[in-house]
C-alpha positions as CSV (number, residue, x, y, z in Angstrom):
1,X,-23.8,-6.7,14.2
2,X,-23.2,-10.6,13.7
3,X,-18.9,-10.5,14.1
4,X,-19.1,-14.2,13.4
5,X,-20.6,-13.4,10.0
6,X,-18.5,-10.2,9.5
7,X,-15.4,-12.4,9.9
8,X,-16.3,-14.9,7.4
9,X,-17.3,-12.5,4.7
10,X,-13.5,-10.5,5.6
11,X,-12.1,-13.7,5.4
12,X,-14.3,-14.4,1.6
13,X,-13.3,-10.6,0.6
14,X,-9.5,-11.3,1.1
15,X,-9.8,-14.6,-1.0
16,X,-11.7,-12.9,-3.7
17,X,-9.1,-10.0,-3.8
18,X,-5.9,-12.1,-3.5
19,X,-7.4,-14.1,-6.6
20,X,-8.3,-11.4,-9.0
21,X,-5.1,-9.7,-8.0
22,X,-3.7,-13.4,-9.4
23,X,-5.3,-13.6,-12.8
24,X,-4.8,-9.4,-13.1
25,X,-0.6,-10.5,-12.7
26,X,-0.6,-13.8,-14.9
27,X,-3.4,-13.6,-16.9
28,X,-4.2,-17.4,-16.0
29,X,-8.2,-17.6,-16.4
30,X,-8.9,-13.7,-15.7
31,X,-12.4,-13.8,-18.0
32,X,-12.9,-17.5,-16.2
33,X,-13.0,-16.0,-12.8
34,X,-14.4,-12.7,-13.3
35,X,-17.2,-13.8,-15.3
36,X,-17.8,-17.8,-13.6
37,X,-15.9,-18.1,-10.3
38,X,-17.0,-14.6,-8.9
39,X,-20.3,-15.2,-9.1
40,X,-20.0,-18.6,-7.3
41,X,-18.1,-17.1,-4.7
42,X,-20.3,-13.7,-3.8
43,X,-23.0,-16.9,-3.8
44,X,-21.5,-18.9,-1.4
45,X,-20.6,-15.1,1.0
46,X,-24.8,-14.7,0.8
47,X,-25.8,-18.2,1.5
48,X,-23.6,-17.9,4.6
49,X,-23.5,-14.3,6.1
50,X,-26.6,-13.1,4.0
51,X,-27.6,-10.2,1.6
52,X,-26.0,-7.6,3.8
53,X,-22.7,-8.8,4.8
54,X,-22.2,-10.3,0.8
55,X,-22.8,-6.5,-0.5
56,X,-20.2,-5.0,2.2
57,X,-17.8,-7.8,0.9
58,X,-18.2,-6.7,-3.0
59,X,-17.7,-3.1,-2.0
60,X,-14.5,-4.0,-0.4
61,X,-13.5,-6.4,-2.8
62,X,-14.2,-3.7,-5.6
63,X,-12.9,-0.6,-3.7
64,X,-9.8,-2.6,-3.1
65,X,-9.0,-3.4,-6.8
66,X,-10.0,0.1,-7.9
67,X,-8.2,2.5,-5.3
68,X,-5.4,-0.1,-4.6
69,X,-4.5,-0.8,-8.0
70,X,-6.2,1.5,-10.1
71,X,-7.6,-0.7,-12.5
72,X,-10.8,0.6,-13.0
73,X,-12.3,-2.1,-15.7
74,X,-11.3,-5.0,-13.7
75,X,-13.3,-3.3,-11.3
76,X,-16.1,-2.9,-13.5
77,X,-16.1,-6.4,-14.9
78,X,-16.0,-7.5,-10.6
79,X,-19.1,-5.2,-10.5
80,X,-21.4,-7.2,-13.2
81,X,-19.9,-10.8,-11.6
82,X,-20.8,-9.3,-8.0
83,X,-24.4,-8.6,-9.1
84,X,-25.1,-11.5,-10.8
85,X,-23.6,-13.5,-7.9
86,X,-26.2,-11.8,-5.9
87,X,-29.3,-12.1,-7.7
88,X,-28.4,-15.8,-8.6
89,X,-27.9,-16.4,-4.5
90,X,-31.2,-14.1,-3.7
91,X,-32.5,-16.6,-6.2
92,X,-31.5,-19.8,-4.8
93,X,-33.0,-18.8,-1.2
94,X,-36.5,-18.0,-2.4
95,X,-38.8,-20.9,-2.2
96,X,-39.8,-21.0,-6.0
97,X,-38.7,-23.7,-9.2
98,X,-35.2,-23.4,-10.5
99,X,-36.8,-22.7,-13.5
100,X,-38.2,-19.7,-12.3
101,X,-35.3,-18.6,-10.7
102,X,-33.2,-19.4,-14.2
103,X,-35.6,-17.4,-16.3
104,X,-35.4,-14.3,-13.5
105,X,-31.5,-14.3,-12.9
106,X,-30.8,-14.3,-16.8
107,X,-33.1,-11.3,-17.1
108,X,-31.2,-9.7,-14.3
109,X,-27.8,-10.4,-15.7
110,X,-29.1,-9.3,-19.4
111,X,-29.7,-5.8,-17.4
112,X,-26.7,-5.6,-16.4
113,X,-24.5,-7.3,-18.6
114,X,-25.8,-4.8,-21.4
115,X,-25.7,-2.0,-19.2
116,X,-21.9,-2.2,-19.1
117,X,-21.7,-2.8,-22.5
118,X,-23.6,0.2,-23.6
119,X,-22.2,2.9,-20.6
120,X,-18.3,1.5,-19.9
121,X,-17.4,0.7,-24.0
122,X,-14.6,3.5,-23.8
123,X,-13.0,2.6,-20.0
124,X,-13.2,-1.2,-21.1
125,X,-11.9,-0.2,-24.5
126,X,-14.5,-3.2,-25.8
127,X,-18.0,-3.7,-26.9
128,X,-19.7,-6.7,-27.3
129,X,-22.5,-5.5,-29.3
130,X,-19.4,-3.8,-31.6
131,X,-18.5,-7.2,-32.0
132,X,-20.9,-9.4,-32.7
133,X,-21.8,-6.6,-35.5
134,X,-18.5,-6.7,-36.9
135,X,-18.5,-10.2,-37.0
136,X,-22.0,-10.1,-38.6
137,X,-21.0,-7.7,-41.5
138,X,-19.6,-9.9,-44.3
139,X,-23.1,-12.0,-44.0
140,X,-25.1,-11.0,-46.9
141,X,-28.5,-10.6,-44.9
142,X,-30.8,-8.2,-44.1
143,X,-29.8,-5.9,-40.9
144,X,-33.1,-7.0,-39.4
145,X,-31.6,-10.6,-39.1
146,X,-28.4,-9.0,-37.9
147,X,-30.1,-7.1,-35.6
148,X,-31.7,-10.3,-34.2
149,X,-28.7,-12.7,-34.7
150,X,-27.0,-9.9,-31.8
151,X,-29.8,-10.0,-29.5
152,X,-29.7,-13.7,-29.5
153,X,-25.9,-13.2,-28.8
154,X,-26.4,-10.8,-25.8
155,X,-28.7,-13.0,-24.4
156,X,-27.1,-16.0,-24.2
157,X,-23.9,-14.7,-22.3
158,X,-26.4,-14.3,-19.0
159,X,-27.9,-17.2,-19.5
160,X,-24.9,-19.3,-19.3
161,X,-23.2,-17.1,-17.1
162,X,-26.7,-17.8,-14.8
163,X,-26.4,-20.8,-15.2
164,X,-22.8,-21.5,-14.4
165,X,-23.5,-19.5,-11.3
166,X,-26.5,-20.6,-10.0
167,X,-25.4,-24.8,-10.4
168,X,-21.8,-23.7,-9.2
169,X,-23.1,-21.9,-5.7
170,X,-25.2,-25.5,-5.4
171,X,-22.3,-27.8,-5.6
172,X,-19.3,-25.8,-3.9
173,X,-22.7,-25.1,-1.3
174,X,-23.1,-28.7,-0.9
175,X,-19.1,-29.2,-0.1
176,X,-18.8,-26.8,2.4
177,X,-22.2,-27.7,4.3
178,X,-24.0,-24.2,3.9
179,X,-26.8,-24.8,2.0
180,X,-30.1,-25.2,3.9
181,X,-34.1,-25.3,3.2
182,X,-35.0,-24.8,-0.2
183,X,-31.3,-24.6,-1.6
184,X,-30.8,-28.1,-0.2
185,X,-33.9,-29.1,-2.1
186,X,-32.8,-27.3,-5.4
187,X,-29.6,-29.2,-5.2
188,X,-31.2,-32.4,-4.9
189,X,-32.8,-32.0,-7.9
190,X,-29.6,-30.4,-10.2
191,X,-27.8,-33.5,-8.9
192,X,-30.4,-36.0,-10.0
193,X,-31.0,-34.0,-13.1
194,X,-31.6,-37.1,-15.4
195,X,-34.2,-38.0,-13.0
196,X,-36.3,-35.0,-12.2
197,X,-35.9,-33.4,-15.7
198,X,-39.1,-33.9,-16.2
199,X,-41.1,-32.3,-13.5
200,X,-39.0,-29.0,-14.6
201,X,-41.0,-26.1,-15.7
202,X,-41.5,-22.1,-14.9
203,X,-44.5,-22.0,-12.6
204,X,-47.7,-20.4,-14.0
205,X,-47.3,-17.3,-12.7
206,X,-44.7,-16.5,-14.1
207,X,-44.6,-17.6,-17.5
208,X,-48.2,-15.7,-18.0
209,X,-46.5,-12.6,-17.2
210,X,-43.6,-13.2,-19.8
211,X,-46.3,-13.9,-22.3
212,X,-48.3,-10.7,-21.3
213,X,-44.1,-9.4,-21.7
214,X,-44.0,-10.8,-25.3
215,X,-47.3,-9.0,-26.1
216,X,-46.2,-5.8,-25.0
217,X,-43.2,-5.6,-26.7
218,X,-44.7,-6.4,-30.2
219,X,-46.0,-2.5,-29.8
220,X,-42.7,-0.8,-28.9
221,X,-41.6,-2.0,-32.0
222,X,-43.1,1.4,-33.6
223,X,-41.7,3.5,-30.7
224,X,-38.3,5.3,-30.9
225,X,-36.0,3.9,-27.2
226,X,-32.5,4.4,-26.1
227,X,-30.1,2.3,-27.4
228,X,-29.8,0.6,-23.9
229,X,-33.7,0.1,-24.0
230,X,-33.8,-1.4,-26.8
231,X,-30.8,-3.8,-26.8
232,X,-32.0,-5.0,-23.7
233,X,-35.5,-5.4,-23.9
234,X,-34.6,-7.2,-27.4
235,X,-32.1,-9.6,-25.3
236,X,-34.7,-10.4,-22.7
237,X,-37.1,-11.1,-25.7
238,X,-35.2,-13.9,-26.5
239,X,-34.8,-15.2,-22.8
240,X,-38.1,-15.5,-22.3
241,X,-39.1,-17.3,-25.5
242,X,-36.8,-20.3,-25.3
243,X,-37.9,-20.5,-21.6
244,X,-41.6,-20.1,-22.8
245,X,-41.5,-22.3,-25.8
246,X,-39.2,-24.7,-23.5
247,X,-42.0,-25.3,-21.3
248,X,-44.6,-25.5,-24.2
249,X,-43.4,-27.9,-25.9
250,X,-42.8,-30.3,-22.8
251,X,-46.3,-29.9,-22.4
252,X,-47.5,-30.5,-25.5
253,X,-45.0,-33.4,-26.1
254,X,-46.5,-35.3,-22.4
255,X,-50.3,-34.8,-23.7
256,X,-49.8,-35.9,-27.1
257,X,-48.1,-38.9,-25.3
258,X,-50.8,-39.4,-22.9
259,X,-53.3,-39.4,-25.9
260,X,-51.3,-41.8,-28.4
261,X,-49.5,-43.8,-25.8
262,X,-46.8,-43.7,-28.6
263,X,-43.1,-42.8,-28.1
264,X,-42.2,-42.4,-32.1
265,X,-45.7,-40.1,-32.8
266,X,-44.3,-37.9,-29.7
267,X,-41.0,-37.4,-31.0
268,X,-42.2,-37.4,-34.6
269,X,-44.2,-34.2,-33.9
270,X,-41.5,-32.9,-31.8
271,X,-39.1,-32.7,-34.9
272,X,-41.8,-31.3,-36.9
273,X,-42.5,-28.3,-34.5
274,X,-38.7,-27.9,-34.1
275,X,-38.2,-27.6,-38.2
276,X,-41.4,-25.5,-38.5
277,X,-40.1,-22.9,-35.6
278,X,-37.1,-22.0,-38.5
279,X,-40.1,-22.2,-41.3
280,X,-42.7,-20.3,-40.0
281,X,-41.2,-19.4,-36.3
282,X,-43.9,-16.4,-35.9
283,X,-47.2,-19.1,-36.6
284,X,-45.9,-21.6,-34.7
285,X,-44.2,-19.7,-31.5
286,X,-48.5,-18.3,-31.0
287,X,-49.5,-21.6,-31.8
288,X,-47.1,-23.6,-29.2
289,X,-47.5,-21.3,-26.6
290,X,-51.4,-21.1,-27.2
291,X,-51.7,-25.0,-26.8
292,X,-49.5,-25.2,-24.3
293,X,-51.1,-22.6,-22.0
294,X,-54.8,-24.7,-22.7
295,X,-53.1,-27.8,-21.9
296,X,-52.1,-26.3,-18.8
297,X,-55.3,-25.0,-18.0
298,X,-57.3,-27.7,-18.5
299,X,-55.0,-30.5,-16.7
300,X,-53.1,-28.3,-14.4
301,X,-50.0,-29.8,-15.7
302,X,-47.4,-27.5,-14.0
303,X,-49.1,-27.0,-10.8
304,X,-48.9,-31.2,-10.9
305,X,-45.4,-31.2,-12.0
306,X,-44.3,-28.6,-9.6
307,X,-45.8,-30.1,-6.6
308,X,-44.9,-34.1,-7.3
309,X,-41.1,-32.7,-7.7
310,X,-41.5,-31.4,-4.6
311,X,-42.7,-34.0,-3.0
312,X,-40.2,-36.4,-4.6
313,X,-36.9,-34.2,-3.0
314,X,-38.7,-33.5,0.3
């Protein structure tokens, strides 16, 4: 047992207790911290003590709120920003592109995120997905766009929450001199975002297995799931297509550049594919992806872009 790294994630569990039992009595930020600043702090326990000594310090920290104070859905809502503090550090630590890692920690967030939804509705005495369809009634549209308009929803409350999380752990990381290896390079390139932009993109891997995803989940359309299936395999859905078609078009947009050697044609058939996505968004997400994923093999664009970004923050 490392008591130098014990100590320090005591010390973290004490801080994140004392703050939540702050916002529980005042009410200052409560959904700020629990959803944002958790997560950035459970990140910042892991970069330090590690993956053990982080999940001993959310038991605490959650134990202590729940037997202490008996309020069980503030320790449930310290459960989902524990979690997604941990898979957003896990993340951070692994030698891959933030893109990957953005794509993966949303997916793990939508998970859980829905899963509390779904399973805690009558301790938290809330619903999200009750919610977003009552606010979706009055609309006169079909309850197939309804049903999409909430999975769009539920998605994009782990993304940003992701996001917030995984940036957040960089900076604070970066001001208390923690970060090292690959999370030092990953900062690098968040802080000189305008500059690496870019050289972004998921690796190859990965986004061929979201496609195969994708493919797959066109036939469980006509197969009865769970609610909690279903919600959450819709939700990811929609994570993995903006990353997907992100990445697509970036691709497409540098090789009709290369070929044309023309800013304005570039950013004209930018706009074009952006207004046909709400026309025709079926057609054109196959077609995007499909000449995106030729571009790709034929000039190795990603595995390029990947390793010159590396090179650049090395």
């Amino acid at each position: 047992m490392n008591t130098q790294k014990l100590t320090y994630a005591g010390m973290l569990s004490a801080v994140i207790v004392a703050m939540t039992l702050f916002v529980m009595m005042t009410g200052l930020g409560y959904t700020i911290f629990i959803d944002l600043g958790l997560p950035v702090l459970i990140g910042l326990v892991y970069l330090k003590c590690g993956f053990k000594y982080t999940s001993l310090c959310g038991m605490i920290s959650v134990l202590i709120i729940f037997f202490g104070m008996g309020d069980l859905p503030t320790a449930i809502w310290m459960i989902q920003g524990i979690m997604i503090g941990l898979i957003c550090s896990v993340a951070l630590s692994k030698d891959s592109t933030i893109m990957d890692d953005l794509l993966w920690c949303s997916v793990g967030g939508a998970f859980i995120v829905i899963f509390i939804d779904v399973y805690c509705e009558n301790i938290l005495g809330m619903s999200l997905i009750t919610e977003l369809w009552r606010t979706l009634e009055p609309f006169p549209v079909p309850d197939v766009v309804k049903e999409i308009a909430v999975s769009i929803g539920l998605a994009s409350l782990p993304v940003g929450t992701s996001i917030i999380a995984y940036i957040g752990t960089l900076f604070v990381g970066h001001k208390l001199r923690i970060l090292y290896g690959t999370t030092k390079e990953k900062f690098k390139v968040i802080k000189g975002f305008r500059t690496y932009a870019g050289y972004l993109c998921c690796s190859k891997g990965t986004t061929y297995r979201w496609i195969i995803y994708l493919l797959g989940i066109q036939a469980l359309q006509f197969v009865t799931l769970p609610l909690y299936l279903k919600t959450v395999l819709g939700a990811i859905q929609w994570i993995a297509l903006y990353f997907i078609l992100r990445d697509a078009q970036s691709l497409v947009s540098k090789f009709i550049y290369t070929k044309t050697q023309s800013i304005s044609i570039t950013k004209g058939i930018g706009l074009g594919i952006f207004l046909m996505l709400f026309s025709w968004f079926k057609i054109t997400t196959i077609a995007l992806t499909s000449v995106g994923c030729i571009v790709d093999l034929i000039y190795h664009v990603r595995d390029r872009q990947i390793q010159m970004l590396k090179q650049k923050v090395a």
